[in-house]
C-alpha positions as CSV (number, residue, x, y, z in Angstrom):
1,X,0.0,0.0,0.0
2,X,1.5,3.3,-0.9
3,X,1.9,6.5,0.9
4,X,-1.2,7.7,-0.2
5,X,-3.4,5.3,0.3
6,X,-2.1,4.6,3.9
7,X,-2.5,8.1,4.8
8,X,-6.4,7.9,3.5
9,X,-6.6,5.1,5.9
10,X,-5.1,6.5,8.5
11,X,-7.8,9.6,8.0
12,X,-10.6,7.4,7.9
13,X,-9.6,5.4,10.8
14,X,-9.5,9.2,13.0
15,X,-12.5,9.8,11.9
16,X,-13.9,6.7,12.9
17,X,-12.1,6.8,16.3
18,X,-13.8,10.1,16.8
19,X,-17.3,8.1,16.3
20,X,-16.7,5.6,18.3
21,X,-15.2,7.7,21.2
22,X,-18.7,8.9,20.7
23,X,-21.2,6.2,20.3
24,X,-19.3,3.2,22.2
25,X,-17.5,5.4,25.3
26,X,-14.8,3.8,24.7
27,X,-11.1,4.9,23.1
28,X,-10.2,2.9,20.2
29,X,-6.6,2.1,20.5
30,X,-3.8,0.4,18.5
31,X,-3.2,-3.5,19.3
32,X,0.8,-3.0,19.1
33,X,1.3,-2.5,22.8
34,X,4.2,0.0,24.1
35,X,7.6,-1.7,24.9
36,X,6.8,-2.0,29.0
37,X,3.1,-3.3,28.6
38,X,3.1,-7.1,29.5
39,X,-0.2,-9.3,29.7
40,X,-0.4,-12.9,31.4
41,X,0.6,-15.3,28.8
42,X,1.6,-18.6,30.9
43,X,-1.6,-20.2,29.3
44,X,0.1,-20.9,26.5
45,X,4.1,-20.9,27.2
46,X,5.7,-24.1,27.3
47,X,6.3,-26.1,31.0
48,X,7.7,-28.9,32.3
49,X,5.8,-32.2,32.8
50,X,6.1,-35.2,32.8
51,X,5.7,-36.0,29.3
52,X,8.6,-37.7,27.4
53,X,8.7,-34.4,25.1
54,X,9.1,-32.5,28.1
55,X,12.4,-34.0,28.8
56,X,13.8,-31.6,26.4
57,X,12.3,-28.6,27.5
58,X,13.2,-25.6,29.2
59,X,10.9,-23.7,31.5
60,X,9.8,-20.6,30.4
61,X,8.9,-17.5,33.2
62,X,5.7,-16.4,32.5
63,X,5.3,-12.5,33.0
64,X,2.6,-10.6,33.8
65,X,1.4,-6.9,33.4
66,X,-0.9,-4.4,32.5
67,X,-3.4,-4.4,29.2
68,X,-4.2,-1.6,27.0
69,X,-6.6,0.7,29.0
70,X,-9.6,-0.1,26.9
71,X,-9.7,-3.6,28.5
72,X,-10.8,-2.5,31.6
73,X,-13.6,-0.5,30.1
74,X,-17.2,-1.8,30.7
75,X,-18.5,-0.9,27.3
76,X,-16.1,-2.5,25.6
77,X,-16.5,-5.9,28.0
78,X,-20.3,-5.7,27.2
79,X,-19.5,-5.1,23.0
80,X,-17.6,-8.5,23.2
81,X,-20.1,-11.2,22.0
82,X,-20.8,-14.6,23.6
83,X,-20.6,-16.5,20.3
84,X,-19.2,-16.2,17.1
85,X,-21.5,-16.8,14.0
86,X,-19.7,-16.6,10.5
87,X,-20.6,-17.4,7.0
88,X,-18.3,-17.8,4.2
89,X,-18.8,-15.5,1.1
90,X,-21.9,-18.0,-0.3
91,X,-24.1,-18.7,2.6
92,X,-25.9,-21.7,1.2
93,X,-22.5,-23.8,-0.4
94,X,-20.3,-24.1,3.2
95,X,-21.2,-24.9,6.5
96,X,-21.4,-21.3,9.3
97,X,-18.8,-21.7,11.9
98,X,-20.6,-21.5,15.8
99,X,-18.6,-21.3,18.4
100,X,-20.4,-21.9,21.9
101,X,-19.8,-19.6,24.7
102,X,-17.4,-21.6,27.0
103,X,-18.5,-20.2,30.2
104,X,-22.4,-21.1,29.3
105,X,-23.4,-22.6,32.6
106,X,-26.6,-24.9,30.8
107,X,-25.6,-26.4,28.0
108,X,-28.2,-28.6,26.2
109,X,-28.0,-31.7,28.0
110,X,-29.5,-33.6,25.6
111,X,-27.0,-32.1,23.1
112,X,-24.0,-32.8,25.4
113,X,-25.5,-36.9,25.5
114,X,-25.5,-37.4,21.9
115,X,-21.9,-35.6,21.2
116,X,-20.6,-38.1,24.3
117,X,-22.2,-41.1,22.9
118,X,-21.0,-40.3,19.5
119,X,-17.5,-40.0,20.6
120,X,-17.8,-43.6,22.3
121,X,-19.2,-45.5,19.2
122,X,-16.9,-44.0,16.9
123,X,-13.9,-45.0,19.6
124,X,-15.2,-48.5,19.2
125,X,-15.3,-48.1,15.5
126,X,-11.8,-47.2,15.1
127,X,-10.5,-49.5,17.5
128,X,-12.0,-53.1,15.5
129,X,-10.9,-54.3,11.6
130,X,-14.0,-56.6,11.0
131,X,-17.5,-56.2,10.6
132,X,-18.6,-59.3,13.5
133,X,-16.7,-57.7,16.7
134,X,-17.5,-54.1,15.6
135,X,-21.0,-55.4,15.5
136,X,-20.6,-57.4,19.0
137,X,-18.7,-54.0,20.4
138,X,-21.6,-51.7,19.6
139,X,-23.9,-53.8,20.9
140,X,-22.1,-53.7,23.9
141,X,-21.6,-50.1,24.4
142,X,-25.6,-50.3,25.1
143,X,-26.1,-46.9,23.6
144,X,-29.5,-45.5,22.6
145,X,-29.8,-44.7,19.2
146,X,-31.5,-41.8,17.4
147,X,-31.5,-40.1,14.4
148,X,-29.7,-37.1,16.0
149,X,-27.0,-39.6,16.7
150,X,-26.9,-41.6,13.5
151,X,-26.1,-38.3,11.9
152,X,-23.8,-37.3,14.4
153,X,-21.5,-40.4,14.1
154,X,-22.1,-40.6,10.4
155,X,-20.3,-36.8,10.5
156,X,-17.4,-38.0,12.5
157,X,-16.8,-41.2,10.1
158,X,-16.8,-38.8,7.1
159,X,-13.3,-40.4,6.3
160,X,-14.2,-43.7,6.7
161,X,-16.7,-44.8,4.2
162,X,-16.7,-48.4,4.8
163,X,-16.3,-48.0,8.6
164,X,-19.9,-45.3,8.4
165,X,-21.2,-47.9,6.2
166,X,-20.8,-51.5,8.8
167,X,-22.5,-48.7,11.6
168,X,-25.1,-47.2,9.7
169,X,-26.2,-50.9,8.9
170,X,-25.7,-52.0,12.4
171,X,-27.8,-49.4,13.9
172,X,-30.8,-50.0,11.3
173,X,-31.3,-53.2,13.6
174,X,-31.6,-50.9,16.6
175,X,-34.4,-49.6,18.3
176,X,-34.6,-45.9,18.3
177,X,-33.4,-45.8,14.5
178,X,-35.9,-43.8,11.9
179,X,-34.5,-42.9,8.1
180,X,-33.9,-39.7,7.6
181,X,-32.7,-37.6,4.6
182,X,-29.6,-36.0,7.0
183,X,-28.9,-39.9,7.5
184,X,-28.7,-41.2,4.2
185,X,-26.6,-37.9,2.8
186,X,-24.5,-38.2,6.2
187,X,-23.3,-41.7,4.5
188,X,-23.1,-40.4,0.9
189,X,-21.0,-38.0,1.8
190,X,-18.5,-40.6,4.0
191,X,-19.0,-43.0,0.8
192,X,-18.4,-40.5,-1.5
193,X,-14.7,-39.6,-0.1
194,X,-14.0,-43.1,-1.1
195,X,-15.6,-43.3,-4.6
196,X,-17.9,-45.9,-3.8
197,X,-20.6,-44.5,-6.5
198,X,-22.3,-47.8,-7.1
199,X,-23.0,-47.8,-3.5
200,X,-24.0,-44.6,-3.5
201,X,-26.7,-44.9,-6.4
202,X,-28.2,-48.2,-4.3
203,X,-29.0,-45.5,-1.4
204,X,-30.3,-43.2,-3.8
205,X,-33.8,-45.6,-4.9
206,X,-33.6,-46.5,-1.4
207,X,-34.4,-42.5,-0.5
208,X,-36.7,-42.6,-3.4
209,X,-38.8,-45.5,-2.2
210,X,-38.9,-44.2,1.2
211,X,-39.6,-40.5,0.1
212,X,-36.9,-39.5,1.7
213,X,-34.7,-37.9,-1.7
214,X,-34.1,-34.1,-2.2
215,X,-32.2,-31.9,-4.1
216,X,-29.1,-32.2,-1.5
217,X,-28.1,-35.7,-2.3
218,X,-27.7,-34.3,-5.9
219,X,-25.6,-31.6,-4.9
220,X,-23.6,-34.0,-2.5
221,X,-23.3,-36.9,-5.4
222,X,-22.5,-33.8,-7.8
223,X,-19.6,-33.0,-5.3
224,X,-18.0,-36.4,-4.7
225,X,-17.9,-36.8,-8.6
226,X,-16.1,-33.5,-9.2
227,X,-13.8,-34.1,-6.0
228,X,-12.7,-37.4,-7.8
229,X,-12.2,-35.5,-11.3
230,X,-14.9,-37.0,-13.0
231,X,-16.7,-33.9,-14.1
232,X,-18.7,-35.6,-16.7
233,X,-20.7,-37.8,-14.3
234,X,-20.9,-34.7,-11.6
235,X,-22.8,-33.0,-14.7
236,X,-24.6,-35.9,-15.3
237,X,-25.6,-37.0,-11.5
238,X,-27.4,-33.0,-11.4
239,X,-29.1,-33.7,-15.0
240,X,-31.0,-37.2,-13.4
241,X,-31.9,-35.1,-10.6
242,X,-35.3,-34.0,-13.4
243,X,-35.3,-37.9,-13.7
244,X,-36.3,-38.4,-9.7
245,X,-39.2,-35.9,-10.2
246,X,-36.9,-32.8,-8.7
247,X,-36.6,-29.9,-11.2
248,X,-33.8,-27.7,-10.9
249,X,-34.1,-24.3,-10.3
250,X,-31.7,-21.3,-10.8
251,X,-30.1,-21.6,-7.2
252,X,-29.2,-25.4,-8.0
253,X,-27.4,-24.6,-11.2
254,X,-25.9,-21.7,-9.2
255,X,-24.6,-24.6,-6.5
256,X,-23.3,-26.6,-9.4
257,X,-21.3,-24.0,-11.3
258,X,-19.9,-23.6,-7.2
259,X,-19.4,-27.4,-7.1
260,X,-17.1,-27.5,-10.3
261,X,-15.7,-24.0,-9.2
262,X,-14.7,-25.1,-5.6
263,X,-13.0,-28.5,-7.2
264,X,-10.5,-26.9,-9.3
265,X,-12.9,-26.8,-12.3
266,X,-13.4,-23.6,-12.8
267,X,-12.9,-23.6,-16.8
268,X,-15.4,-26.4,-17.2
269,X,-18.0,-24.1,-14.3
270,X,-17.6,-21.5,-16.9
271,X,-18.6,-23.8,-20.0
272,X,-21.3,-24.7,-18.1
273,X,-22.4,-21.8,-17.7
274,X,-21.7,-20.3,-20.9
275,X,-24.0,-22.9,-22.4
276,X,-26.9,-22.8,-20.3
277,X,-26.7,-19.2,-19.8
278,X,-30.6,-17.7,-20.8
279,X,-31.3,-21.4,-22.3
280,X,-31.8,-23.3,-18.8
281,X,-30.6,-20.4,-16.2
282,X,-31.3,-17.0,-16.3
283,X,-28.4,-16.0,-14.4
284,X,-28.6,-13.8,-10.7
285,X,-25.3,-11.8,-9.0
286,X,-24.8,-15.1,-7.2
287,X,-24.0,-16.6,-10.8
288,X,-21.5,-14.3,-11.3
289,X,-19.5,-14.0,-8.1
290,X,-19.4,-17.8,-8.3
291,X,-17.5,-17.3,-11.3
292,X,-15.5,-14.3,-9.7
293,X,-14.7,-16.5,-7.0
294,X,-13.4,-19.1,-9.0
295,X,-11.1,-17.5,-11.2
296,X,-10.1,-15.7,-8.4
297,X,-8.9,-18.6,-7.1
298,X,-7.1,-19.6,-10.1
299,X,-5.4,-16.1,-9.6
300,X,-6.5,-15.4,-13.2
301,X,-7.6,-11.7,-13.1
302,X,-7.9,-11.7,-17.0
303,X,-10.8,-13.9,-17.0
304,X,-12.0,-12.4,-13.4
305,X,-11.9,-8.9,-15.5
306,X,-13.9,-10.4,-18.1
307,X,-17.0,-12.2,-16.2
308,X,-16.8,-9.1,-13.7
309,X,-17.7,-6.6,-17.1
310,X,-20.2,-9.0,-18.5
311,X,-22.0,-9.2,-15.1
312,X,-22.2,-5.1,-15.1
313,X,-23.5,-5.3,-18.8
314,X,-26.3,-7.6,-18.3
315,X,-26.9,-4.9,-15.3
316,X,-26.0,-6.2,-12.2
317,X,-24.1,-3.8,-10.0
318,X,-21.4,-5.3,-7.7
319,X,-22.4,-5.9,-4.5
320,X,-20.7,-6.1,-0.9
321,X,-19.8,-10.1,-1.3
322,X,-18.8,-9.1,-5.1
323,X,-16.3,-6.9,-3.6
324,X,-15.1,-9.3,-1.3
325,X,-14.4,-11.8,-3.9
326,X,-12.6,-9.4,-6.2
327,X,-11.0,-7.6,-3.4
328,X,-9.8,-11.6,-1.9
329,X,-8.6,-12.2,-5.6
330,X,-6.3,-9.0,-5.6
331,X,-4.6,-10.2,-2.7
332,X,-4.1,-14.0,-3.6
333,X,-2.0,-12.7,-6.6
334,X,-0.4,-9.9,-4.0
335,X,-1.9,-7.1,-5.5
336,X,-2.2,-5.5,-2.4
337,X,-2.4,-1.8,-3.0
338,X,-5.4,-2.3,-5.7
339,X,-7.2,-4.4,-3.4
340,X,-6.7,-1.4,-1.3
341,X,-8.3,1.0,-4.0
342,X,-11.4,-1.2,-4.1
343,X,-12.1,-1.5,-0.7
344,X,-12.0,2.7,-0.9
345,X,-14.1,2.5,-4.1
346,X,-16.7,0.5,-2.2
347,X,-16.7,2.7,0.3
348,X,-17.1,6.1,-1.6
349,X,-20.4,4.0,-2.7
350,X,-21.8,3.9,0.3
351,X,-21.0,0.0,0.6
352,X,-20.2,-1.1,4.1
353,X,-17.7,-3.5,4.4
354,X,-18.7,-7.0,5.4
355,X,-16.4,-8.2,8.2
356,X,-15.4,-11.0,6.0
357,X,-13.7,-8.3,3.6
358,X,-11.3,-7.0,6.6
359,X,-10.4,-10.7,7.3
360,X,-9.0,-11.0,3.7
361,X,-6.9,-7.4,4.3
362,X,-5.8,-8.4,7.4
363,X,-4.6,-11.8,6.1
364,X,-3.0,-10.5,2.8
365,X,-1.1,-7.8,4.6
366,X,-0.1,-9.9,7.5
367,X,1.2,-12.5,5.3
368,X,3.3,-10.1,3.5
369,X,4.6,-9.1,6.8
370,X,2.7,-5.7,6.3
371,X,1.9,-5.8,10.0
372,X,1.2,-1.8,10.4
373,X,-1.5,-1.7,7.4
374,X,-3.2,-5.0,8.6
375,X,-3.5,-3.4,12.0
376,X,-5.2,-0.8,10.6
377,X,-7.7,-2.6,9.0
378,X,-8.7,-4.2,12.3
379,X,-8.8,-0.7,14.0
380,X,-11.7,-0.1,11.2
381,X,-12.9,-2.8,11.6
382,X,-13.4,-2.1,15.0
383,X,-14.4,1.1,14.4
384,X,-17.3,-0.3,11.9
385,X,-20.1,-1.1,14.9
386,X,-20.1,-5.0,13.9
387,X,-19.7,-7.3,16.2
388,X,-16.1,-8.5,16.5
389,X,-16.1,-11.9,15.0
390,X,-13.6,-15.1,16.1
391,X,-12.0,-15.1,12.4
392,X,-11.6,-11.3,12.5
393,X,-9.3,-11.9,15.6
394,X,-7.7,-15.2,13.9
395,X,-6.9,-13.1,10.9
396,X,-5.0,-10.5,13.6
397,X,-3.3,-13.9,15.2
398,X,-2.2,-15.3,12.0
399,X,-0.5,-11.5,11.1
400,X,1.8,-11.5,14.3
401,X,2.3,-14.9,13.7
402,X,3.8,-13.9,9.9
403,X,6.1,-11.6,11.4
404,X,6.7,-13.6,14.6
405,X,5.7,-11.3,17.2
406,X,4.4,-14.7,18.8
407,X,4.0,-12.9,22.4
408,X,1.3,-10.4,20.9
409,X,-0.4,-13.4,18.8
410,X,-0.6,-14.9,22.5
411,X,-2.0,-11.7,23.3
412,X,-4.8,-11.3,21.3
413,X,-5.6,-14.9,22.0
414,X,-6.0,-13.8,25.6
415,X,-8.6,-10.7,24.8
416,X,-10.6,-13.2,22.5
417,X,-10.9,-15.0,25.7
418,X,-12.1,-11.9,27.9
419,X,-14.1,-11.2,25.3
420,X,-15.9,-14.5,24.5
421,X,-15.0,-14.5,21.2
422,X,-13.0,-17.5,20.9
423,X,-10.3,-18.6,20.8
424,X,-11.2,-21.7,18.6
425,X,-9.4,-25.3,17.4
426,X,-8.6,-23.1,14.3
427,X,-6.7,-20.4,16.6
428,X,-4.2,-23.1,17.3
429,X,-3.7,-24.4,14.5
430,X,-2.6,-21.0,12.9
431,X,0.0,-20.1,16.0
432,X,1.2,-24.6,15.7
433,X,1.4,-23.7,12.0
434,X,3.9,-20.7,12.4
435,X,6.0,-22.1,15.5
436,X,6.7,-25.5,13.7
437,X,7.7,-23.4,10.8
438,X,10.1,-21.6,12.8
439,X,11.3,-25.0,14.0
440,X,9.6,-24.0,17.8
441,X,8.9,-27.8,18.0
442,X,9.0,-28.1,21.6
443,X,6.8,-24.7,22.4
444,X,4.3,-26.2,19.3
445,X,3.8,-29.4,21.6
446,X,3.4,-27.6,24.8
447,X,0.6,-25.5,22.9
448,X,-0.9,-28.4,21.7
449,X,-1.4,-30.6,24.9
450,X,-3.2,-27.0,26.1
451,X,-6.1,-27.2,23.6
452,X,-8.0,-29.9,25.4
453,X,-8.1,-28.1,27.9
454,X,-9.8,-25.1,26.6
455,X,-13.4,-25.7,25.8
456,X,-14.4,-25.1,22.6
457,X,-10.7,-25.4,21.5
458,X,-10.1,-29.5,21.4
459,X,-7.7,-30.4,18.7
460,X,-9.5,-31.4,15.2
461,X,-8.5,-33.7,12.9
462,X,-6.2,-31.1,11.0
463,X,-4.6,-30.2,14.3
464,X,-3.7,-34.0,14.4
465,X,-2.4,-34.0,11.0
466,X,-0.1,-30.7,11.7
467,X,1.2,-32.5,15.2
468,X,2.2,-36.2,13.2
469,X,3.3,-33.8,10.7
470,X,5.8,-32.2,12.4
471,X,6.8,-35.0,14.4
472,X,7.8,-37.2,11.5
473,X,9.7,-34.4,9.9
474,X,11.5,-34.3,13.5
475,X,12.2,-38.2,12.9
476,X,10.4,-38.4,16.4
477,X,8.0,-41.2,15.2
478,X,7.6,-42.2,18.7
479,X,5.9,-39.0,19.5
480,X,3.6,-39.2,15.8
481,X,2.6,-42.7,17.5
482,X,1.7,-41.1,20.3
483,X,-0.1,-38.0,18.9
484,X,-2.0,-40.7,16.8
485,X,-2.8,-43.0,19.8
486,X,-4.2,-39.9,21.3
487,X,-6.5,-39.0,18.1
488,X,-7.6,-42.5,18.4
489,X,-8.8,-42.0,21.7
490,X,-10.9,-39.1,21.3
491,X,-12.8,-40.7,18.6
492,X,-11.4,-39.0,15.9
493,X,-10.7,-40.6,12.6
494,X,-7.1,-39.9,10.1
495,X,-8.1,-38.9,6.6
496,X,-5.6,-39.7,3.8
497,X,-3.4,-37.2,4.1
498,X,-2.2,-38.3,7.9
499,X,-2.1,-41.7,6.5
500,X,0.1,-40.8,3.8
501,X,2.4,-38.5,5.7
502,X,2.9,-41.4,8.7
503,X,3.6,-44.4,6.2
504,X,6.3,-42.0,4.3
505,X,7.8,-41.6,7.4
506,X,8.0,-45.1,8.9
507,X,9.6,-45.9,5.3
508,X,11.9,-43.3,5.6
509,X,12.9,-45.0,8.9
510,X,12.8,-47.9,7.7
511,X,10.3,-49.5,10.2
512,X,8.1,-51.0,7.5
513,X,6.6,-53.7,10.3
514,X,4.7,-50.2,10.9
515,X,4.3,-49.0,8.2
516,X,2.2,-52.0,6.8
517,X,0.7,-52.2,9.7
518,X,-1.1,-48.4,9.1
519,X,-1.1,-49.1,5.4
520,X,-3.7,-52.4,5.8
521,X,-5.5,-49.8,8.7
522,X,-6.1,-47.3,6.0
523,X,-7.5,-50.3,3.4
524,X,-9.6,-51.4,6.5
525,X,-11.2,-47.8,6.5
526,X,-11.9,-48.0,2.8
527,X,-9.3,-45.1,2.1
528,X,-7.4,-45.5,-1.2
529,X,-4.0,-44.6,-1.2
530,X,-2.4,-42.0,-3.2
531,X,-0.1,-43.3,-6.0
532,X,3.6,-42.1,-4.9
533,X,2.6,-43.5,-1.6
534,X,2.1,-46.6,-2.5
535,X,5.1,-46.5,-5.1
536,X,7.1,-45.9,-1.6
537,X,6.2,-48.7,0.3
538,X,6.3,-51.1,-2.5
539,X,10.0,-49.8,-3.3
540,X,10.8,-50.0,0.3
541,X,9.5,-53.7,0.5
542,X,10.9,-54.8,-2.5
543,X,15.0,-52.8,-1.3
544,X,14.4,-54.8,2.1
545,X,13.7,-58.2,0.1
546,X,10.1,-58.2,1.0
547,X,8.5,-59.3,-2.1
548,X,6.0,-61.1,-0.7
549,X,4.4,-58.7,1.3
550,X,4.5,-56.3,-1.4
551,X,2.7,-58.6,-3.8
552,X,0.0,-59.3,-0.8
553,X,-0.5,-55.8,-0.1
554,X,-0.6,-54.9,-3.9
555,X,-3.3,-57.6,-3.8
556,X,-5.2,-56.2,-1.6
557,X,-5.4,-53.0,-3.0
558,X,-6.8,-54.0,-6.3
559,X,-9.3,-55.5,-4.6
560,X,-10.0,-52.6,-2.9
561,X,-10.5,-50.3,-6.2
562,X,-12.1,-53.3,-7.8
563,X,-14.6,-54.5,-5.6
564,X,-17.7,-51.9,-4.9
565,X,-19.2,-52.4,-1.4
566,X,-22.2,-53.8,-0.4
567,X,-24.7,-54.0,2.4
């Protein structure tokens, strides 16, 4: 950002002070604290235990101090929110992000019941290889099951298609269990990841006997097909949607063109479009910023240029999620100072800012190390009267952490948690991304063992996948083991990508007992390998004279891409 732009800023941003000295009672002031000003951060500093990690580690003081004055001000205790609801830029194509208050007293028992029980079935589902003791464990667990649940586990086994598959047709036999549409697309979806489409089409005329089909298991089927690169039958699986008696209207084709868009496909979304275009849509705004988005993405501002005139000529003005999209697109390609102009265009027409457009500014500039400019933009935002949001404050996180000012990244995390806005599981994950880039292995691990700890903060499945990550890069593949072990136990299930990364590594070690030992674990969860994975282990077998096993496991996973499940 140039000179002059950052001295607009810097006007608007006094102005807006001036406001909100006004309205809110409260002085807005800057989050880079003066030299002497110190705030509690032993939450989060690494400590001595009595983990084996830990035998490594040196304590760390904690120090304390004083916060910016505006902490101690009521108004701005009572602006912080309780709960964070987000949507990404198209509402209807992701799931919001809700974050429960953590000090809420009564949470929904019932709620609570189903999220324990889920977390115990799916233990037992991970923890068994064949279909007769999974069977004889979940009858064990003596478990009451309900739709709610079904769903709920169905979610959790999302990378495990065969593994959702032997439960959803163990707890058909149980009483409690009713059909549901959320059920039946809960399983596509798992079956999906694993390209199981036969499968998948058998549950579809089971929906349609049962009435149970809508226009969401086309859009799921429509996603697994273009998430597997076969964009032909994802165009086709949306066409025999009319075939099933449900007729498309404009906002399915919108959620197809965002299907092929989101998938990498964004020059096949636009020939889809092209050809339909007035013929079987009439296209909306929605059309277009789909296609904004997704060259966008592609970092081609060319073509972005090009649909962005052609949506102004058939007389659609941009909107505020237009100028999101094209304002996010400047900054992917590091265009920084014309994503700039535009959110200063959109301004002078009277366009307020969604907080989702000073998320994208504060990431670009903070990834680019522009700290000063991306603290600006959270001073406006701020300044703007929304609500401060949890990714607003990640986006500030994520900037210290870019110019590794790691003690005011701890900072902020602390006033997200005076405020109730967070911190969340994806918090973490940005500050573990940044200190294992900085080789902070030891701090990363301390950080990580804290998460459980903090409700509303337990590690997810991609926190797992950053902690085996970095500890086979460390060659510590007892700690991975252990990291793993302790996914296990929570119920949560490894997608391919952990598999992958763990089997490398045991190869690399040359500890391929293990490594076919999580190899024939990922087959048993129906997850395919990834070529140059599998070219790894079998080179790794065959060096160590192992031909056998190679030709057994090769075996095994034909038979896995050959032979479609059924139940």
């Amino acid at each position: 950002m140039g000179l002059p732009q950052l001295n607009r800023l810097s006007r608007t941003l006094e102005k807006r002070n001036l406001s909100s000295q006004k309205t809110n009672h409260f002085p807005l002031q800057s989050l880079v604290l003066p030299s002497t000003s110190t705030v509690e951060i032993c939450y989060l500093i690494p400590i001595q235990d009595q983990n084996p990690i830990h035998n490594l580690v040196t304590p760390v003081q904690s120090f304390t101090g004083f916060l910016p004055n505006h902490y101690g001000n009521a108004s701005f205790l009572m602006d912080c929110r309780n709960f964070s609801f987000y949507r990404s830029i198209h509402a209807g194509s992701m799931h919001a992000q809700f974050v429960i208050d953590p000090n809420n007293q009564n949470p929904d028992l019932e709620t609570v019941r189903i999220a324990q029980n889920a977390g115990k079935l799916c233990k037992i589902l991970s923890n068994h290889r064949n279909s007769t003791s999974i069977e004889s464990a979940l009858n064990s667990a003596r478990v009451e099951v309900s739709p709610t649940l079904v769903v709920e586990v169905l979610k959790k086994l999302s990378n495990a298609g065969v593994l959702a598959l032997l439960f959803f047709r163990w707890a058909e036999k149980q009483k409690g269990f009713k059909y549901t549409s959320e059920g039946y697309n809960a399983l596509i979806e798992a079956l999906g990841k694993i390209k199981q489409f036969k499968m998948i089409w058998n549950l579809v005329t089971d929906m349609k006997q049962k009435g149970m089909l809508n226009k969401e298991t086309f859009a799921l089927i429509s996603r697994r097909y273009a998430r597997a690169r076969k964009i032909k039958e994802a165009i086709e699986a949306f066409e025999r949607m009319e075939s099933f008696g449900l007729k498309p209207e404009l906002s399915d084709y919108n959620r197809l063109i965002d299907t092929l868009s989101k998938s990498r496909h964004i020059a096949r979304a636009q020939q889809v479009f092209d050809k339909w275009k007035n013929r079987k849509l009439k296209p909306d705004i929605k059309s277009y910023t789909i296609l904004l988005e997704g060259w966008g993405q592609e970092h081609n501002l060319l073509r972005l240029n090009e649909v962005y005139r052609e949506m102004k000529d058939d007389g659609f003005e941009p909107d505020v999620v237009t100028y999101g999209i094209v304002i996010n697109a400047y900054c992917k390609a590091k265009k920084y100072d014309e994503a700039a102009e535009l959110f200063h265009e959109m301004e002078g027409k009277c366009i307020k800012p969604s907080p989702h457009i000073y998320c994208i500014l504060i990431n670009g500039l903070g990834s680019e190390k522009r700290l000063t400019e991306a603290l600006k933009f959270f001073e406006l935002s701020k300044a703007s009267g929304d609500t401060l949001e949890t990714p607003t404050y990640n986006a500030v996180v994520g900037s210290y952490c870019w110019s590794m000012r790691m003690y005011d990244a701890y900072r902020v995390v602390d006033e997200m948690r005076k405020c109730g806005v967070g911190p969340n599981s994806r918090t973490y994950d940005i500050i573990l991304h940044h200190l294992i880039k900085a080789r902070r292995a030891k701090e990363a691990y301390s950080v990580f063992q804290r998460m459980s700890n903090e409700p509303g903060c337990e590690p997810t499945v991609s926190t797992y996948e950053i902690m085996v990550r970095m500890f086979c890069n460390e060659e510590r593949m007892d700690m991975a083991v252990k990291v793993w072990d302790q996914m296990k136990t929570k119920g949560v299930l490894p997608g391919m990508h952990m598999f992958s990364t763990l089997i490398n590594s045991f190869c690399h070690e040359n500890k391929l007992d293990d490594a076919c030992k999580f190899f024939q674990e990922m087959l048993d969860t129906g997850i395919r390998p990834p070529a140059p994975m599998f070219s790894n282990l079998k080179q790794a077998l065959l060096d160590d004279g192992k031909e056998d096993t190679a030709i057994i496991l090769s075996e095994k996973l034909e038979k896995l891409r050959r032979t479609p499940l059924v139940g």
